[in-house]
GUKEMI-571413 format. One record per residue (C-alpha): residue number from 1; x, y, z. Coordinates in pm, whole numbers, always signed. Example, Ala and Ser with C-alpha at 12.3 -4.5 7.8 and 13.67 -1.06 7.14 Angstrom:
// residues 2
 kolmi      X      Y      Z
     1  +1230   -450   +780
     2  +1367   -106   +714
END
This chain:
// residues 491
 kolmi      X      Y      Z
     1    +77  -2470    +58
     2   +241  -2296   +367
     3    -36  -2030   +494
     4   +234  -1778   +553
     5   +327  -1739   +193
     6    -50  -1630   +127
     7    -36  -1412   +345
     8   +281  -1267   +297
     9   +220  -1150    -64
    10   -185  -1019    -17
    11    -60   -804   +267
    12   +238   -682    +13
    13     +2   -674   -270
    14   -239   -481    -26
    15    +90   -184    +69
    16   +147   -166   -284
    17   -195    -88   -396
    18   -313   +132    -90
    19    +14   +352   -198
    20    -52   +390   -541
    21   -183   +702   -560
    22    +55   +866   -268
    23   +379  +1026   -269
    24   +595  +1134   -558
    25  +1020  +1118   -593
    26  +1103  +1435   -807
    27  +1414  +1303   -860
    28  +1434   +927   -986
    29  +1044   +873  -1041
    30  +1018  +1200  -1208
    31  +1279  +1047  -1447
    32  +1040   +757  -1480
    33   +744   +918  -1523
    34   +902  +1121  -1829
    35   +999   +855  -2005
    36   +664   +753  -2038
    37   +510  +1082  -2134
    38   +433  +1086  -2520
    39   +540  +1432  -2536
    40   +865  +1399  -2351
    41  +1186  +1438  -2601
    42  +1471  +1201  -2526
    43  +1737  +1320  -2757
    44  +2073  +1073  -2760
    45  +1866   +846  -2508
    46  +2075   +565  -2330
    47  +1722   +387  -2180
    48  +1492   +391  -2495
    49  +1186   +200  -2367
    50  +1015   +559  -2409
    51   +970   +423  -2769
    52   +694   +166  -2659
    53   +515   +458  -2457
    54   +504   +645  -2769
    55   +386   +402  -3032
    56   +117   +302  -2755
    57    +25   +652  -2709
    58     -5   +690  -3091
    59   -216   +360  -3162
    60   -425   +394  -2832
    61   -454   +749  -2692
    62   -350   +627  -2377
    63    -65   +849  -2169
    64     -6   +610  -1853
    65    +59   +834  -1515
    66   +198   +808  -1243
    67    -92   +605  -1083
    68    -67   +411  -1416
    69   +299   +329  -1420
    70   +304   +191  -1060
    71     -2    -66  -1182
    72   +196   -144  -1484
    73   +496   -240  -1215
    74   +311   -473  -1023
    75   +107   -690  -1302
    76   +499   -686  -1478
    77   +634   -830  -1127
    78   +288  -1046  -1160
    79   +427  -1187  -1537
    80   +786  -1219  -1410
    81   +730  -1495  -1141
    82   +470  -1638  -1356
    83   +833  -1683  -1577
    84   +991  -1775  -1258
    85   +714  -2039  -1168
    86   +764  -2213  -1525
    87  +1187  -2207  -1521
    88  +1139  -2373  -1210
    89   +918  -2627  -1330
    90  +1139  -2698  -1693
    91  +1449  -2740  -1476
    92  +1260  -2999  -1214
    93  +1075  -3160  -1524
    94   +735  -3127  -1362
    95   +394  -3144  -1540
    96   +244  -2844  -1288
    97   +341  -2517  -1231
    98   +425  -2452   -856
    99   +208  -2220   -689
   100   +449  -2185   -398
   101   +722  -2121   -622
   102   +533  -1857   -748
   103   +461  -1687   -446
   104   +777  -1708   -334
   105   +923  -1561   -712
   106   +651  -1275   -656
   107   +803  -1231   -341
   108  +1144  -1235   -446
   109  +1048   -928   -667
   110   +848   -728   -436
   111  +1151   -718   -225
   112  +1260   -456   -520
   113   +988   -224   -387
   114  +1260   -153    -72
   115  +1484    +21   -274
   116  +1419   +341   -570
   117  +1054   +481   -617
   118   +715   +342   -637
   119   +711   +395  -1047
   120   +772   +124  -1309
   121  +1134   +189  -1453
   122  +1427    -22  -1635
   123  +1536   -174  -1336
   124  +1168   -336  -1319
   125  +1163   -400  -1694
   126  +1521   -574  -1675
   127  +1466   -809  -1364
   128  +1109   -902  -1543
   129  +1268   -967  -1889
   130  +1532  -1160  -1792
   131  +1333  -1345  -1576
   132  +1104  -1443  -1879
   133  +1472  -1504  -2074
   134  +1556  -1783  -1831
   135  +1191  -1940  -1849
   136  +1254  -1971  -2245
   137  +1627  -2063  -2241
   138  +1514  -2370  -1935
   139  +1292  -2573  -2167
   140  +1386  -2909  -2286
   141  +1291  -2837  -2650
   142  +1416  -2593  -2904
   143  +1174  -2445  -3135
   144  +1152  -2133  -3348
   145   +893  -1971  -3198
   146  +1050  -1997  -2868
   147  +1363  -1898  -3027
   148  +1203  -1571  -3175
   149  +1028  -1523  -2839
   150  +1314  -1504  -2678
   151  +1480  -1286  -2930
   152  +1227  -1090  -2895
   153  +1265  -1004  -2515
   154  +1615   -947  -2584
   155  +1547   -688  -2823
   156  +1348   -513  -2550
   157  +1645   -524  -2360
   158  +1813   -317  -2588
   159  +1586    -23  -2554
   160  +1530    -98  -2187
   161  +1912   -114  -2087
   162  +2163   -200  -2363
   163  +2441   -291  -2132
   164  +2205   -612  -2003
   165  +2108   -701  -2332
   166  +2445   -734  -2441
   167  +2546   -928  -2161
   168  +2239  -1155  -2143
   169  +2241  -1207  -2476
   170  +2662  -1379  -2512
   171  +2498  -1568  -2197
   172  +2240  -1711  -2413
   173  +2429  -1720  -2681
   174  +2713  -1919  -2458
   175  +2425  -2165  -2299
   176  +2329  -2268  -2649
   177  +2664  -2352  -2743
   178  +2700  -2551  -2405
   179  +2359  -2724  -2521
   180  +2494  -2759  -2860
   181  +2196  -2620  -2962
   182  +2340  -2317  -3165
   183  +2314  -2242  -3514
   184  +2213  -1958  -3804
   185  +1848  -2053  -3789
   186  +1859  -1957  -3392
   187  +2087  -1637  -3466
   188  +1837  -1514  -3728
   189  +1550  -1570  -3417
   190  +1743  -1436  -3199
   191  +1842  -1130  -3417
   192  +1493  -1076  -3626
   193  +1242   -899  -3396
   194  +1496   -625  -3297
   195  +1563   -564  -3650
   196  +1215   -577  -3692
   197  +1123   -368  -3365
   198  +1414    -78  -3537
   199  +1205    -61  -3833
   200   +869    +14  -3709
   201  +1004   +264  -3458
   202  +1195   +461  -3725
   203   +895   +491  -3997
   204   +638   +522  -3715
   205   +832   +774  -3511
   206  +1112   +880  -3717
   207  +1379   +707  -3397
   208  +1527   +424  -3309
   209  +1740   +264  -3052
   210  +2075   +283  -3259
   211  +1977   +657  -3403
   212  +1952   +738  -3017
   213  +2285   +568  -2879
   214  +2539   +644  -3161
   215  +2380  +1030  -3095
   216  +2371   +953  -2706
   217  +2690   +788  -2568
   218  +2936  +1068  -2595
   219  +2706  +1301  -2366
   220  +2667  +1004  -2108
   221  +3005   +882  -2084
   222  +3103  +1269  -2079
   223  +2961  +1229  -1692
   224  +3159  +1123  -1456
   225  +2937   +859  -1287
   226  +2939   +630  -1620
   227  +3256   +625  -1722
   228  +3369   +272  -1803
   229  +3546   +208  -1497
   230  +3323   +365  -1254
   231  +3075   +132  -1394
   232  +3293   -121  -1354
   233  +3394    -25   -999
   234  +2980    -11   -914
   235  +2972   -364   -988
   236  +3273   -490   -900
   237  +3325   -343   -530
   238  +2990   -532   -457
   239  +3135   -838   -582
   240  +3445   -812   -377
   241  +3274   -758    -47
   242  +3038  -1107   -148
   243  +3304  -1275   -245
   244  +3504  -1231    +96
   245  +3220  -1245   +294
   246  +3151  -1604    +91
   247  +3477  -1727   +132
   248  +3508  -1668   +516
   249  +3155  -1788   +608
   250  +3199  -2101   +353
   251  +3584  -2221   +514
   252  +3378  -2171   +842
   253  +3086  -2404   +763
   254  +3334  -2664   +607
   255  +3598  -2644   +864
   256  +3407  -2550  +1213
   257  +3193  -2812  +1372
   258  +3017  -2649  +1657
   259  +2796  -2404  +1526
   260  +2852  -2200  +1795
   261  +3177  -2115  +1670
   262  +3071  -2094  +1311
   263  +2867  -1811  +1470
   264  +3144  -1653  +1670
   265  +3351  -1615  +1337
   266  +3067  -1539  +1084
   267  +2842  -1284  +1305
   268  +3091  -1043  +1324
   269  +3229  -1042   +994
   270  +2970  -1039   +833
   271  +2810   -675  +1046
   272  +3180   -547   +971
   273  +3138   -588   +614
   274  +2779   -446   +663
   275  +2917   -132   +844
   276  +3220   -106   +575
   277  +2946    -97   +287
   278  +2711   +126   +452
   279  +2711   +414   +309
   280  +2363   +573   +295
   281  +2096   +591   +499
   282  +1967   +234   +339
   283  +2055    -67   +485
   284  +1894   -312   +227
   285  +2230   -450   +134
   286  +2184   -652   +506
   287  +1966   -893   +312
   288  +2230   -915    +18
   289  +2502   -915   +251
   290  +2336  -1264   +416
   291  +2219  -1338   +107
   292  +2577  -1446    +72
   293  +2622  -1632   +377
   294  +2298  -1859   +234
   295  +2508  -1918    -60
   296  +2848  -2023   +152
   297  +2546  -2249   +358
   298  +2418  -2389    +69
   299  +2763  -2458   -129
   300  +2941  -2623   +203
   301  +2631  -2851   +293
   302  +2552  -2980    -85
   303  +2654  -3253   -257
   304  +2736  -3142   -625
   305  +2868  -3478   -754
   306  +2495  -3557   -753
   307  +2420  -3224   -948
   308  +2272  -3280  -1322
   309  +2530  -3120  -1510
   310  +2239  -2865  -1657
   311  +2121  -2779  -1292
   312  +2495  -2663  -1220
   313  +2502  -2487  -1487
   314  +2180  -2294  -1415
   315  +2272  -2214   -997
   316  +2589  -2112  -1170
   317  +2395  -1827  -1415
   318  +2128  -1732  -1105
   319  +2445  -1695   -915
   320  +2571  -1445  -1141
   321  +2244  -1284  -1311
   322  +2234  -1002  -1019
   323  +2596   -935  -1086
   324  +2518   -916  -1464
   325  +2147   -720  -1485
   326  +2330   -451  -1231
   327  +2613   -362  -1526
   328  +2594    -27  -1636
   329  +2439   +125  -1362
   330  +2574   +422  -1192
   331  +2417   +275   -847
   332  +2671    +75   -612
   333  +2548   -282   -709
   334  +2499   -288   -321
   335  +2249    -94   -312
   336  +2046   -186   -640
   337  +2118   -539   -616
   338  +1768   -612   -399
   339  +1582   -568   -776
   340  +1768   -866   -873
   341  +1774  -1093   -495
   342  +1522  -1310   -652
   343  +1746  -1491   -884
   344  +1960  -1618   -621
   345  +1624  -1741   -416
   346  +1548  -1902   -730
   347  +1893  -2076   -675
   348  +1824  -2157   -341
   349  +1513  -2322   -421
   350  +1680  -2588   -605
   351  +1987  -2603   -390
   352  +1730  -2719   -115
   353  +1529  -2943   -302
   354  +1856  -3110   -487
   355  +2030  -3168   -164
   356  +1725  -3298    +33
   357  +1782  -3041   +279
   358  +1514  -2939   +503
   359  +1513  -2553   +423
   360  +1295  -2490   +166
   361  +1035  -2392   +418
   362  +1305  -2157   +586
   363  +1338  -2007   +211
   364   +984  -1912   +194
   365   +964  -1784   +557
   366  +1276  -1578   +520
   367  +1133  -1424   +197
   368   +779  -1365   +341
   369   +933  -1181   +640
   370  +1208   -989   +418
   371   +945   -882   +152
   372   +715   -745   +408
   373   +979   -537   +571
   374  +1117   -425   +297
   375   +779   -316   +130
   376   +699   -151   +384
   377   +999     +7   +460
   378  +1058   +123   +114
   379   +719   +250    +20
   380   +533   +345   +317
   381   +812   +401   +598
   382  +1123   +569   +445
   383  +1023   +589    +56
   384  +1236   +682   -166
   385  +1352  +1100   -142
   386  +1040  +1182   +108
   387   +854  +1181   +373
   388   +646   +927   +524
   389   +362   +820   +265
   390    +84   +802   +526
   391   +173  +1222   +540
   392    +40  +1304   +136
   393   -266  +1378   +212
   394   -363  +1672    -21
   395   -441  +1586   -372
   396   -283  +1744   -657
   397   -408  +1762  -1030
   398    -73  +1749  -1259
   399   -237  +1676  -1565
   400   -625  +1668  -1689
   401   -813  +1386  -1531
   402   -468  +1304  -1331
   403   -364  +1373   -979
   404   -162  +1239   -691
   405   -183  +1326   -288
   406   +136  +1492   -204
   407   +234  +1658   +119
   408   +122  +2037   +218
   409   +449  +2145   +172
   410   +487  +2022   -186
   411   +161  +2156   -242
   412   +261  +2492   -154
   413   +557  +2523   -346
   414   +404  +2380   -666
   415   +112  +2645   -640
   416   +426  +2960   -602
   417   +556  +2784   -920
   418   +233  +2762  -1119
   419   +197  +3125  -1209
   420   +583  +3155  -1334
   421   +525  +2917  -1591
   422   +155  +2982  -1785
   423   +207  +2929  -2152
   424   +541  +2714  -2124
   425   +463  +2361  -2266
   426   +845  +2321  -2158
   427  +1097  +2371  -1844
   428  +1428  +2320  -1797
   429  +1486  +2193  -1475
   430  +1809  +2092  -1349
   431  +1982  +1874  -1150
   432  +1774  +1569  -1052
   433  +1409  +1711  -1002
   434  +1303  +1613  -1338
   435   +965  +1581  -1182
   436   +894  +1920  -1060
   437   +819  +1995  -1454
   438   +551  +1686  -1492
   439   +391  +1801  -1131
   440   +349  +2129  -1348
   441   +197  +1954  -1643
   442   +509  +2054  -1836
   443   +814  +1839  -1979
   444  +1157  +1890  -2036
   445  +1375  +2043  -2354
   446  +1556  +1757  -2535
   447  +1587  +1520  -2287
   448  +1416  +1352  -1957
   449  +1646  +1467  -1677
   450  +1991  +1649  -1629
   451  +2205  +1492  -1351
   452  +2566  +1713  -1371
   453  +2694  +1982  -1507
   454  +2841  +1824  -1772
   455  +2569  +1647  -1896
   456  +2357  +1974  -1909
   457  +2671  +2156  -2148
   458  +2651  +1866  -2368
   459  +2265  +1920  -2461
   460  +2325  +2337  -2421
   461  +2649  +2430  -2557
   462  +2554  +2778  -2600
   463  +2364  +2804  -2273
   464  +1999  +2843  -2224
   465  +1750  +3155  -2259
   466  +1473  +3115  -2060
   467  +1369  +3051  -1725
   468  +1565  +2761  -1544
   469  +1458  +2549  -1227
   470  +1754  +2492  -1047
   471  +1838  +2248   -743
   472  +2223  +2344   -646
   473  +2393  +1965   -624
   474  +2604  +2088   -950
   475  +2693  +2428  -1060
   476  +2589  +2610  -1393
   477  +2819  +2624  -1669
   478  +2933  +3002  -1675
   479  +2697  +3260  -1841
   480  +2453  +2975  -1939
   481  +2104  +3129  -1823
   482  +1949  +3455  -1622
   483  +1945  +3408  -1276
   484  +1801  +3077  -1221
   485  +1469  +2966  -1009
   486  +1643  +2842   -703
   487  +1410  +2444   -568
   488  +1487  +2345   -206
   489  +1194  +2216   -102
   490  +1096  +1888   -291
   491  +1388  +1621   -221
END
């Protein structure tokens, strides 16, 4: 077991855990944290995992924060490689599960920490789930139980992102037919516990999943940023700029000997498609970007005549799996795509083993190094929307028995804001600081966060009476409030 890999993950483990209770996005996290507030409506909601907060909250008492939600994210990141660590071991038909592999899985999904806020949300949920998908679909054996297991994460999908589900589930639906393994006893499995999942949600909590998106999908694609082809485009741009960069840096390792002249052809390509794609302040699509280049490595150095049939099926679906979790996001895939790099190191893992290549040490050093930059980095360095972490120092009580340290100048402006807003269990708050309301102790009218314009006129036709918070990204629809409450500071 390589030293470095230990060390690696309990010094990521360690950034993770000292950050936990510093540092809040108002934008995207207070998204997150709203959707697991009991209280929080989410009228004609397109990501309906709220549903499990709610039931929990009703069995258990328990309202997880925002301390709470980032724990939840790392013990589900804990779980996924633990799913990682077994698919690897089905495909390579060992007794033992890998602890290396694991390490390098957990890893893998840290890396998702460099991109987004600190707070668990359905990009987690979806790179975790499928991750336990491909564990299930890998084993040798076919038997109910796993068969209803797996339906069972795929019904989770649903409420987590319906756009994967769909798409993972005609690829599990497709491997089974490949395996011949297809038939009505596996389509009732597959199809039961969602069915099942619908039910209890609906005479528990009066909602479900389908009551939510046959009431929701009119107001979301009403916004410009999902409709079908821009959701297309998000994907597919970042698939055009891999593909390029793959098909340049693969003709050069086939073709070029000296690899001094692979170099001479490759290096500058491949920082001219980095430059072309840049186009935030982020610059985590570098690792995606050579991500690719691996790949082109990998595909011109290997030997696939000596490829089980199964195993090329399976670098073929890791291959793809980023491509196909991303779908439906309104995020360039180019920039979300580092929730979803494992799958591809998963790839590589077997690539180097299969092809007796002497690189599966490089694998786990380039993923140690990557994961700790990009931990820190993304939580501690440049998090997500703010400052510095190491500058929330003051400690701020949103709820009873809940705080967070935030930085003087959030601070501030919360306590100006407290005193507008006494008896108000609600506040609208629009666009994209969703969580200035939950640093109040408040939550939102109808639904967990209001992005455009349009998307604010769908849930208000006939405008809005009270008090608005507004950050000016968008403009109001005409005559829909008073005078709003103008929010510069918390971004």
């Amino acid at each position: 077991m390589p030293k470095f890999l230990v060390i690696a993950t309990i010094i990521c483990i360690a950034m993770v855990i000292l950050g936990i209770n510093r540092g809040f996005d108002v934008s995207d996290e207070g998204l997150y944290v709203l959707l697991a507030h009991p209280l929080q409506e989410n009228q004609g909601g397109i990501f309906n995992y709220d549903l499990f907060f709610k039931l929990f909250h009703q069995i258990t008492g328990i309202h997880f924060g925002i301390v709470g939600l980032r724990i939840l994210r790392l013990f589900f990141y804990c779980l996924g490689a633990l799913g990682l660590a077994v698919f690897y071991r089905n495909l390579k038909f060992e007794k033992q599960l890998s602890f290396e592999v694991y390490l390098i899985s957990l890893l893998g999904l840290m890396a998702g920490y460099g991109f987004l806020p600190a707070s668990l949300s359905y990009n987690h949920l979806s790179v975790v789930l499928a991750a336990s998908c491909v564990a299930l679909l890998s084993t040798v054996t076919s038997k109910f139980s796993q068969n209803l297991s797996l339906g069972l994460l795929l019904g989770i999908l649903v409420y987590v992102k319906v756009t994967t589900a769909l798409l993972l589930g005609i690829l599990t639906i497709g491997l089974m037919l490949y395996e011949k393994r297809l038939n009505w006893k596996v389509l009732f499995a597959l199809l039961i516990p969602f069915i099942l999942l619908e039910g209890i949600f609906y005479f528990t909590l009066s909602e479900n999943a389908i009551i939510r998106l046959s009431a929701g999908l009119s107001i979301q694609t009403g916004r410009e940023d999902y409709h079908w082809w821009t959701l297309v485009k998000h994907t597919g741009v970042g698939a055009f700029w891999c593909l390029l960069l793959f098909l340049i840096s693969f003709l050069s390792f086939r073709l070029i000997k000296k690899k001094f002249f692979q170099a001479l052809l490759i290096v500058p390509v491949f920082y001219l498609t980095f430059f072309i794609t840049h186009i935030t302040d982020e610059w985590n699509h570098f690792f995606l970007l050579f991500g690719v280049v691996i790949w082109a490595w990998f595909f011109a150095k290997s030997d696939f005549s000596r490829f089980p049939a199964k195993e090329k099926v399976w670098i073929f679906l890791l291959l793809v799996l980023p491509f196909v979790l991303h779908f439906g996001s309104n995020v360039y895939w180019l920039r979300l795509g580092i929730h979803y790099l494992v799958f591809w190191i998963m790839a590589w893992l077997i690539l180097a083993d299969k092809s007796r290549l002497k690189s599966l040490q490089w694998v786990g050093i380039g993923i140690s190094f990557s994961a700790l930059l990009l931990v820190f980095n993304g939580l501690w360095w440049h998090p997500f929307e703010q400052k510095p972490l190491w500058k929330n120092i003051e400690k701020w009580e949103y709820l009873p028995g809940k705080s967070i340290l935030l930085s003087p100048k959030q601070v501030n402006g919360l306590e100006k804001l407290v005193s507008l807003f006494p008896e108000q269990e609600e506040i609208l708050a629009v666009y994209r600081i969703s969580g200035v309301p939950y640093l109040l102790g408040k939550v939102l009218p109808n639904s967990t966060g209001y992005w455009d314009r349009e998307q604010l006129k769908g849930f208000f036709p006939n405008g809005y009476s009270k008090d608005v918070l507004f950050y000016q990204v968008d403009t109001l629809p005409e005559g829909f409030t008073e005078p709003p409450i103008l929010v510069t500071e918390y971004l």
